[in-house]
C-alpha positions in Angstrom: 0.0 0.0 0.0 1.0 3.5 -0.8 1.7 6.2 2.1 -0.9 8.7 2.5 2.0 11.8 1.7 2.5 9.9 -1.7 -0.7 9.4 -2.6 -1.8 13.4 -1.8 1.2 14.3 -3.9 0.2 12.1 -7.0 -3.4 13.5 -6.2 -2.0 17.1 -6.1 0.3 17.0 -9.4 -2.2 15.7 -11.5 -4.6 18.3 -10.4 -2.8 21.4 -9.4 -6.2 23.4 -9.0 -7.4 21.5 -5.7 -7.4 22.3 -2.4 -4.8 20.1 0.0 -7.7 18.9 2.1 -9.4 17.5 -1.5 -6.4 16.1 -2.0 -6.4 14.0 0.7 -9.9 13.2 0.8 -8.5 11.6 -2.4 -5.3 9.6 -1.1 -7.3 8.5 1.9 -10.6 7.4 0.1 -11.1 3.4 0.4 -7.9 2.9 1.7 -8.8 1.4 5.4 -6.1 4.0 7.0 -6.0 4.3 10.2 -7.2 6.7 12.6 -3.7 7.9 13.8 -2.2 7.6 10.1 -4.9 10.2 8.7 -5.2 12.9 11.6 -0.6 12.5 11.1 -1.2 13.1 7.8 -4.3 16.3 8.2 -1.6 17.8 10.2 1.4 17.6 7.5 -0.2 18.2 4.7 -3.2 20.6 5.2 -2.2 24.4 5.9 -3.4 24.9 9.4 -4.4 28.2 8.1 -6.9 26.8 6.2 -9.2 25.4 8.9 -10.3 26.7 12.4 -9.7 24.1 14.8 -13.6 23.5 15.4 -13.7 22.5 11.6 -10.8 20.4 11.4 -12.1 18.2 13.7 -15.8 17.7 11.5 -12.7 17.5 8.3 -11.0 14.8 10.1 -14.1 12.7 11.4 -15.4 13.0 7.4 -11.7 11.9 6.3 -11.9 8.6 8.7 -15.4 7.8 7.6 -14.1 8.1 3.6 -11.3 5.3 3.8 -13.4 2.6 5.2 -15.5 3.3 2.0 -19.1 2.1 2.0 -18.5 0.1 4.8 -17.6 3.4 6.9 -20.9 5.0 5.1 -23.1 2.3 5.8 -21.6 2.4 9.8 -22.1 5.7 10.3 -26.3 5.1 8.8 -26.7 2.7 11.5 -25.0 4.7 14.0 -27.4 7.7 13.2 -30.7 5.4 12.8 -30.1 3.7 16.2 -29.3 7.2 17.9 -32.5 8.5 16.8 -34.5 5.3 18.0 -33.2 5.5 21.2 -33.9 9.4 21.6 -37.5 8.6 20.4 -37.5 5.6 22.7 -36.4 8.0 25.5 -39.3 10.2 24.8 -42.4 7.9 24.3 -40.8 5.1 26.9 -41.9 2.4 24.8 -40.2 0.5 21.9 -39.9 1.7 18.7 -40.7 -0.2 15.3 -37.7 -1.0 12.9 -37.0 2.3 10.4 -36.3 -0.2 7.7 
């Protein structure tokens, strides 16, 4: 497997016009990275000037969810759906039905 840094500077001289944080959304997308390995990388490669520090950290959580692909998607969906069933159980105090 390639390293993240040589991936975002494939990504970057084959299209000059993007932003570094596109760039790595690039290198790091489907590539199972890990957690540590991308916020390493966020921190090398994307101009700290480009982000406030209560965006990077939405930036970062988006960048983990994109290399574990569709399985990362489909988490994150299940995640959400049972966090709204339990609110709505918390609420009502009674079971609630499958949102499928």
């Amino acid at each position: 497997m390639r390293s993240i840094k040589a991936r975002f500077e494939h990504s970057k001289a084959s299209q000059p016009l993007y932003g570094d944080y596109l760039h790595l959304a690039i290198a790091v997308r489907d590539q199972n990275f890990s957690n540590r390995s991308i916020g390493l990388a966020f921190n090398e490669l994307v101009s700290k000037a480009e982000y406030e520090s209560s965006e990077r950290k939405q930036l970062l959580k988006y960048l983990r969810t994109l290399t574990r692909g569709l399985k990362g998607v489909e988490e994150g969906r299940l995640k959400a759906e049972n966090h709204v069933k339990s609110l709505f159980w918390k609420l009502n105090d009674e079971p609630v039905a499958s949102c499928n």
